[in-house]
N, C-alpha and C positions, 0 to 999 in steps of 0.2 A: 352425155350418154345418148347413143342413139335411140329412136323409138324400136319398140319391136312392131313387126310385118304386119301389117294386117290382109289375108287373102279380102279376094273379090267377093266372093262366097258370104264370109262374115260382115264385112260393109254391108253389102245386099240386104242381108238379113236386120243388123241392128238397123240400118235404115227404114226398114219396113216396120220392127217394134217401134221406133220412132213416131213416127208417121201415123201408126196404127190406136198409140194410146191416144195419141194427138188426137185423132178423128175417131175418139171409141169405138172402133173398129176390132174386130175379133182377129186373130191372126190364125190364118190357115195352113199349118205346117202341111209340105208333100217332101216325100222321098226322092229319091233320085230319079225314078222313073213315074214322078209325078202322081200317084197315089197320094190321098189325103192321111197325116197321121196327127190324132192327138189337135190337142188346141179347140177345140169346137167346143161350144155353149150346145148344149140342146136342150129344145125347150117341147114345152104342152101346149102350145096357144093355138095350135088348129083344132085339136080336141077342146079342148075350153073351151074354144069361140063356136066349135059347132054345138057342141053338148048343152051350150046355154043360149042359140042364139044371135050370137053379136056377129055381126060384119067386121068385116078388118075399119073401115070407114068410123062405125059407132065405138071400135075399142079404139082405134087415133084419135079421135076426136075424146073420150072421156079420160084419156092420159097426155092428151096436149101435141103430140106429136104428128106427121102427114104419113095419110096415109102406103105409101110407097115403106116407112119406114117399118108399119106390121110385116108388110112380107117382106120386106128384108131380115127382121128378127126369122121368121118364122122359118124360112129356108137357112137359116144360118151365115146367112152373108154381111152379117152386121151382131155385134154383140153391144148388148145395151151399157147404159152407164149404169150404175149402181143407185142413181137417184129414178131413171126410168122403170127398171127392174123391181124396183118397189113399189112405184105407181101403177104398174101393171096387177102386182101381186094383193092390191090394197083392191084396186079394181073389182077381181076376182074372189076375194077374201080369203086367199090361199096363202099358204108362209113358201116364204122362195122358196125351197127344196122342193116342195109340189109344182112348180113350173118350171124350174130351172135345175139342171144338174151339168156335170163334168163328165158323168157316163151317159151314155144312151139308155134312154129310160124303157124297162120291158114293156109290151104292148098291152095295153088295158086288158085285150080280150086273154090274155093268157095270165091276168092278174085275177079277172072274176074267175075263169072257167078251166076245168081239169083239162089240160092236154091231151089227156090219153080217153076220158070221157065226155068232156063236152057239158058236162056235170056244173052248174055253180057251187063255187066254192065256201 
């Protein structure tokens, strides 16, 4: 029985999922006119690391990893493992969902403060 077709398109792709778990790497869906859709980790570790302090330097170095790889998490171009993602979160003393989500997370200042007043909430 012959194989069925496979386009260029879908090799591309499953190659890049390949690739991508391999080197826990996050995979950055785009559209056809190159727009990012979907697939992104976003995380709170700028706000963390300023809120309390730390340099990218002092959080690599207290979760084992070089520093190049904070801002990689931090801007999205890198999605951690699941064994980093907890060392970060232990770090912090945060439970994942407070660092880590699948949506983009609403901005702190519109978590404390009324929109329409400016008011704390």
């Amino acid at each position: 029985m012959p194989s069925p077709a496979i386009s260029s398109g879908d090799l591309l792709r499953t190659l890049q999922l390949v690739l991508c778990i391999r080197n826990n790497r996050s995979v950055v869906d785009k559209d056809p006119k190159g727009n990012r859709r979907g697939g992104n980790l976003h995380n709170r570790l700028p706000v963390l690391r300023a809120e309390r302090g730390v340099s990218r330097s002092d959080l690599a170095k207290a979760v084992g990893v070089n520093t190049q790889t904070i801002g990689f998490l931090e801007r999205g171009d890198y999605g951690p493992s699941l064994e980093l993602a907890l060392r970060i979160c232990a770090y912090f003393e945060l439970p994942v969902e407070a660092v880590f989500s699948l949506t983009p997370f609403t901005p702190m200042s519109a978590q404390l403060y009324s929109p329409k007043t400016g008011e704390p909430r």
